[in-house]
C-alpha positions in Angstrom: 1.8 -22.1 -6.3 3.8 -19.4 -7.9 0.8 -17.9 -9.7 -1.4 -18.1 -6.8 0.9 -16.3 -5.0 1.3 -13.2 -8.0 -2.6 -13.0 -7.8 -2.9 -13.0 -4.0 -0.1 -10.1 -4.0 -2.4 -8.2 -7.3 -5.8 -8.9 -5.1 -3.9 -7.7 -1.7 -2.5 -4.3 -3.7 -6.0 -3.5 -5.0 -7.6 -3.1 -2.2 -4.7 -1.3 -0.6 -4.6 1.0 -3.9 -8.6 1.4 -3.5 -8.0 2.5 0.1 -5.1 4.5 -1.0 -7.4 6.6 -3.6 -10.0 7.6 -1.1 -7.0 8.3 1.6 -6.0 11.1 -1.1 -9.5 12.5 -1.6 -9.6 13.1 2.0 -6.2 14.6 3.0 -7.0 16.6 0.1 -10.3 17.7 1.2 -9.2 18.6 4.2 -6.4 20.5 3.7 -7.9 22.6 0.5 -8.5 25.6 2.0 -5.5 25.5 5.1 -3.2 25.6 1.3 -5.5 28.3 -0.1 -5.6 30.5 2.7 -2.0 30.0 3.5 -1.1 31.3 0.1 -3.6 34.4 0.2 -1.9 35.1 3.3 1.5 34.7 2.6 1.1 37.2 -0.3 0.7 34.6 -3.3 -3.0 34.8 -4.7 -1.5 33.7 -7.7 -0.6 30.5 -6.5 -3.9 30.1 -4.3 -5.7 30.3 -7.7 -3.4 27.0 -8.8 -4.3 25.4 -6.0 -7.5 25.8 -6.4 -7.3 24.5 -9.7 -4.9 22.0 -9.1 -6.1 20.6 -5.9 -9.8 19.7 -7.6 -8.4 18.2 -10.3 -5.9 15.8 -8.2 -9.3 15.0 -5.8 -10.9 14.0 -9.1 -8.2 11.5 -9.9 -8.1 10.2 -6.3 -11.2 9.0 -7.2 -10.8 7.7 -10.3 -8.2 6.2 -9.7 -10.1 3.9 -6.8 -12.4 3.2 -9.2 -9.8 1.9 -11.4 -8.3 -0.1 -8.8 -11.7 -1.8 -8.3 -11.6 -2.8 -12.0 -8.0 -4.1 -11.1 -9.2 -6.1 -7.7 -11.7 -7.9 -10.3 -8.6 -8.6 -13.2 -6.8 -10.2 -10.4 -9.4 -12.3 -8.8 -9.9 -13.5 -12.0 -6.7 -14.2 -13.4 -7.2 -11.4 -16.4 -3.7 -10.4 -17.7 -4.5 -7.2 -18.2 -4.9 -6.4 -14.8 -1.4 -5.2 -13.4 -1.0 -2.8 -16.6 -3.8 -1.0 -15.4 -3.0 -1.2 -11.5 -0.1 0.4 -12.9 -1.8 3.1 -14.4 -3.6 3.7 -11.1 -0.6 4.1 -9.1 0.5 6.3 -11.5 -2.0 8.8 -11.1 -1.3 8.1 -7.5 1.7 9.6 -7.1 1.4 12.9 -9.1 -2.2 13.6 -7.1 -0.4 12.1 -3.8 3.2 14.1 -4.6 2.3 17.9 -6.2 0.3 19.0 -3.6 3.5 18.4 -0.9 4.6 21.4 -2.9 2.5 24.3 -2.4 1.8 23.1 1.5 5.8 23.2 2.1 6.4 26.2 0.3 4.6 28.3 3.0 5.9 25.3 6.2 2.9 23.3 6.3 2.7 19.4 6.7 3.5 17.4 3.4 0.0 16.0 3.9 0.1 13.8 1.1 3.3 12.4 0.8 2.0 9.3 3.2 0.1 8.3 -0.8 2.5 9.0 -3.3 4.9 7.0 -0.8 2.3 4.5 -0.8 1.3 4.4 -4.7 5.1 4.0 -5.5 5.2 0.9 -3.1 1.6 -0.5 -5.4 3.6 1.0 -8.8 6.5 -1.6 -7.9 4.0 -4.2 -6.7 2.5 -4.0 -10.0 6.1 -4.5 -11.5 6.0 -8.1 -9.9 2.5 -9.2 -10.4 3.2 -9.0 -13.8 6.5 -9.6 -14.2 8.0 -6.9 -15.7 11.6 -6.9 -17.4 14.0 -5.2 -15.1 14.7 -2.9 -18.2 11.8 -2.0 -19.1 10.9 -0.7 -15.4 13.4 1.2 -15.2 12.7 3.2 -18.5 9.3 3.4 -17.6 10.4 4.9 -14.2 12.1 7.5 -16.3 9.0 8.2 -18.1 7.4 8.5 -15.0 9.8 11.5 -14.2 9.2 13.5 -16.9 5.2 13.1 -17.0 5.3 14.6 -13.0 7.2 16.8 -14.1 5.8 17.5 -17.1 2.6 18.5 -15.1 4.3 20.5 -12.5 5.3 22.7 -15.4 1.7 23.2 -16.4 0.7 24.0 -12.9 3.5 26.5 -12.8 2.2 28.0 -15.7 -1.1 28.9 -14.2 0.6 30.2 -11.2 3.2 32.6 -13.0 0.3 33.9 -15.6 -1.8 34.8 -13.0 1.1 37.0 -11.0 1.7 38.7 -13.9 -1.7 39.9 -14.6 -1.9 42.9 -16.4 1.8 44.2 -15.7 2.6 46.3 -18.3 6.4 46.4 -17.3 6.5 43.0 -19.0 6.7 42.5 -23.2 3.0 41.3 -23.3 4.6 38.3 -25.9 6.3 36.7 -22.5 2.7 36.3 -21.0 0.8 35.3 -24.1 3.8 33.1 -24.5 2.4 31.6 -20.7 -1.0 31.4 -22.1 -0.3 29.5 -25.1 2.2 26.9 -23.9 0.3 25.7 -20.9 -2.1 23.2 -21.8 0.4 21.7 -24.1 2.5 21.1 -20.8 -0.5 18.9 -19.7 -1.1 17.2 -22.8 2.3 16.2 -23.4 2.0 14.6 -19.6 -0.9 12.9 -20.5 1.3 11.5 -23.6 3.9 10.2 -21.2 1.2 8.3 -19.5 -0.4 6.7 -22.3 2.9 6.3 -23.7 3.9 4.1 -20.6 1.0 2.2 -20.8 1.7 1.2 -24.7 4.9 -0.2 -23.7 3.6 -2.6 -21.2 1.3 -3.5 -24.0 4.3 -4.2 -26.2 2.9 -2.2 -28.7 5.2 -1.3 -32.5 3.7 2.2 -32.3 4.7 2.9 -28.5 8.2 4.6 -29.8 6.3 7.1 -32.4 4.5 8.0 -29.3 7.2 8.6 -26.9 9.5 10.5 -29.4 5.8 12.6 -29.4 5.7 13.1 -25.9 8.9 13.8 -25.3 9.4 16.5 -28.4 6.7 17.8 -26.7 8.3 18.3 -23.3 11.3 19.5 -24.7 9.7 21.9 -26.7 7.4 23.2 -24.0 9.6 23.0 -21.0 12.9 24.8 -23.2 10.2 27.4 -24.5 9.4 27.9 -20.8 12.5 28.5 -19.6 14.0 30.6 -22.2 10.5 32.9 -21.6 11.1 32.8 -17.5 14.6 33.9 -17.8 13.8 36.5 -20.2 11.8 37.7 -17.5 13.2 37.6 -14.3 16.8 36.9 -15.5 19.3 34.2 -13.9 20.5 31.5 -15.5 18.4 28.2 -13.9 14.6 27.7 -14.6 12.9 25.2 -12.7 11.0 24.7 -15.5 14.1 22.7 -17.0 14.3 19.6 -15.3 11.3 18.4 -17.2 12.5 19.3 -20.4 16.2 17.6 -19.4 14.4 14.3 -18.5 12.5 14.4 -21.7 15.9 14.8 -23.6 17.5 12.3 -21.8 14.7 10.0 -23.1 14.5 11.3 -26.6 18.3 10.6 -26.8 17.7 7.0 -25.8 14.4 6.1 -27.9 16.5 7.2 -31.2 19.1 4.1 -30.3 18.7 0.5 -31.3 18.6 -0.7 -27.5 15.4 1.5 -27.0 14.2 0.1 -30.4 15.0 -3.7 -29.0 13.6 -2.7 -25.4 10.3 -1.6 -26.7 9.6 -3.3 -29.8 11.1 -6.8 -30.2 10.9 -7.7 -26.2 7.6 -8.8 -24.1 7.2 -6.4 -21.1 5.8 -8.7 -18.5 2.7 -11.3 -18.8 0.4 -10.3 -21.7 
């Protein structure tokens, strides 16, 4: 009874995360060029040009990620085991597409329009959790992972923004903006490390630990670089480009102890 009751609740938050998916390629559809314009007009080209870039890319995983959940909605009907990891990785890319683009709209007081899926994609994440029966440890490091690969991203997205508002300032050393230039994509790679690294530990995989210490040398060295390359520039002594990097060295700190070593290596995630 028990186990027809996880696969009713996996078959139930499939379709709900299919739904969910095509929910966010609407909202952000429709509210593409209300961000665009609102950023030309508010003065910030440079950050129009993000969301433009942003924005399609987000749509792109919307759908994807429906497509995923269809694969999902099969695992489940089925009884596959594999099938809440990978509803997991759909929700995942839920909530960055469904939670960045709340940040450009309520930067210049428009509606969050998206927060209704990341809000929803956090509920399927944690449904996902129970359909497989995940160790309460384990989702709560993977939570933490979660962090830093949103914020990991947002760092590349801010990136883009800031290298296209400098544009050919000469007031500027031109090492700060090649600096820009060469750091960014490795901001998105390492978020894409984060992901795959998360997905790994479900899988109770030996070489998931290699692969986190990866991704999160790699947000530490990005997101410090970052920083110490934004304050050079416009002086203070915050970056938001440090959360990330804190997250990541939070994590780092933890993966290099026994308990991380235990948590990842030696002990079954959730139903295999």
């Amino acid at each position: 009874m028990k186990n027809f009751s996880y696969k009713n609740i996996g078959i139930i938050l499939s379709i709900a995360g299919i739904f969910t998916g095509l929910l966010l390629f609407y909202l952000l559809a429709q509210n593409y060029m209300i961000v665009v314009d609102g950023k030309v007009a508010d003065g910030r080209v440079d950050e129009a040009i993000a969301v433009e870039i942003t924005h399609s890319i987000l749509g792109s995983l919307g759908i994807i990620a429906s497509a995923l959940w269809a694969a999902v909605l099969y695992g489940f009907f089925y009884n596959q085991q594999w099938a809440w990891r990978w509803g997991a990785m759909a929700a995942a890319l839920q909530m960055l597409a469904g939670f960045f683009p709340t940040i450009p709209a309520r930067s210049i007081d428009l509606p969050a329009a998206t927060m209704p899926v990341f809000l929803i994609a956090v509920v399927l994440w944690f449904g996902m959790m129970y359909a497989g029966r995940v160790n309460r440890k384990v989702i709560i490091f993977t939570f933490v992972a979660g962090l830093a690969y949103v914020l990991t991203y947002i760092n590349g997205v801010a990136v883009i923004s800031r290298y296209q508002y400098l544009g050919f300032d000469t007031d500027i050393p031109k090492i700060l903006k090649g600096m820009y230039a060469v750091v960014q994509m490795s901001t998105w790679m390492g978020a894409a490390a984060w992901l795959v690294f998360i997905y790994v530990v479900f899988r109770h995989r030996k070489w998931a630990l290699p692969l986190g210490i990866m991704a999160a040398a790699n947000s530490i060295l990005s997101g410090y670089t970052l920083a110490i390359v934004e304050l050079t520039e416009k002086g203070g002594v915050f970056s938001l480009y440090l959360p990330g990097a804190i997250v990541a060295t939070g994590l780092l700190v933890y993966m290099l102890t026994p308990h991380a070593k235990i948590l990842i290596e030696e002990r079954k995630a959730g139903i295999e």
